[in-house]
C-alpha positions in Angstrom: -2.4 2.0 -7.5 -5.5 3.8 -9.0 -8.1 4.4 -7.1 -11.6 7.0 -7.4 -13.7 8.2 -4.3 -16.9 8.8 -5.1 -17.3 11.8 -3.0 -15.2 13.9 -0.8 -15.2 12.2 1.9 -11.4 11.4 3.6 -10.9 8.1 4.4 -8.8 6.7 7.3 -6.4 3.9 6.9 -5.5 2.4 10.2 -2.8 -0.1 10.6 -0.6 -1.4 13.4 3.0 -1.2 13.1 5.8 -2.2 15.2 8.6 0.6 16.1 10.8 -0.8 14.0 8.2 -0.5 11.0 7.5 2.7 11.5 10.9 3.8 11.8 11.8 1.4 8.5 9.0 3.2 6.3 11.0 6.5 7.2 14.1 5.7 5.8 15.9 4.1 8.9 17.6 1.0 7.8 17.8 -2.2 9.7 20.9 -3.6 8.2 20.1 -7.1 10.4 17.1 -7.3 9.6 15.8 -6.1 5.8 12.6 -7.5 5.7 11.1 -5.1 8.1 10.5 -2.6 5.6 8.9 -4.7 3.3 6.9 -6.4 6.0 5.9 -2.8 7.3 4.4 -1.3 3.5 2.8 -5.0 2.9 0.7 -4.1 6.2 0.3 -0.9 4.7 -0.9 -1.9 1.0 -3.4 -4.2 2.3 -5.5 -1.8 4.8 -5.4 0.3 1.1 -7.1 -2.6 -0.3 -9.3 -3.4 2.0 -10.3 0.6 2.3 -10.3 1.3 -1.5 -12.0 -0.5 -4.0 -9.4 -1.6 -6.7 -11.4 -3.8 -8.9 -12.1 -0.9 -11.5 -8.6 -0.3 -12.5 -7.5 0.1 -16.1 -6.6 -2.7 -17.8 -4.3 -3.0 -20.7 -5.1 -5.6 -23.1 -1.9 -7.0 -24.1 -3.3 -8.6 -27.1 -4.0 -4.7 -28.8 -0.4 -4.1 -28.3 0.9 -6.4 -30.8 
């Protein structure tokens, strides 16, 4: 993810996570359940996006590489 701030400003990203997120997104594992990690950085990515503005990010043009 790429991302500028215009100024110096520090953001803060809030998001609500169950225990066994948080504990999951520092390396505990939940062998019964594996989809709490996942479930816990997709909460995560998407107060990023909603924070950060994304819609400037370099592009590649595929069609150069050939």
């Amino acid at each position: 993810m790429n991302s500028q701030v215009k100024n110096n400003d520090l953001y803060h990203v809030s998001v609500e996570l169950t225990a066994e997120e948080a504990l999951a997104l520092t390396g505990v594992r939940f062998n019964g359940n594996p989809k709490v990690k996942a479930a816990a950085r997709q909460k995560v990515r998407d107060a990023f996006e909603k924070t950060f503005d994304f819609s400037h990010q370099d592009k590649v043009d595929y069609e150069l590489l050939k």
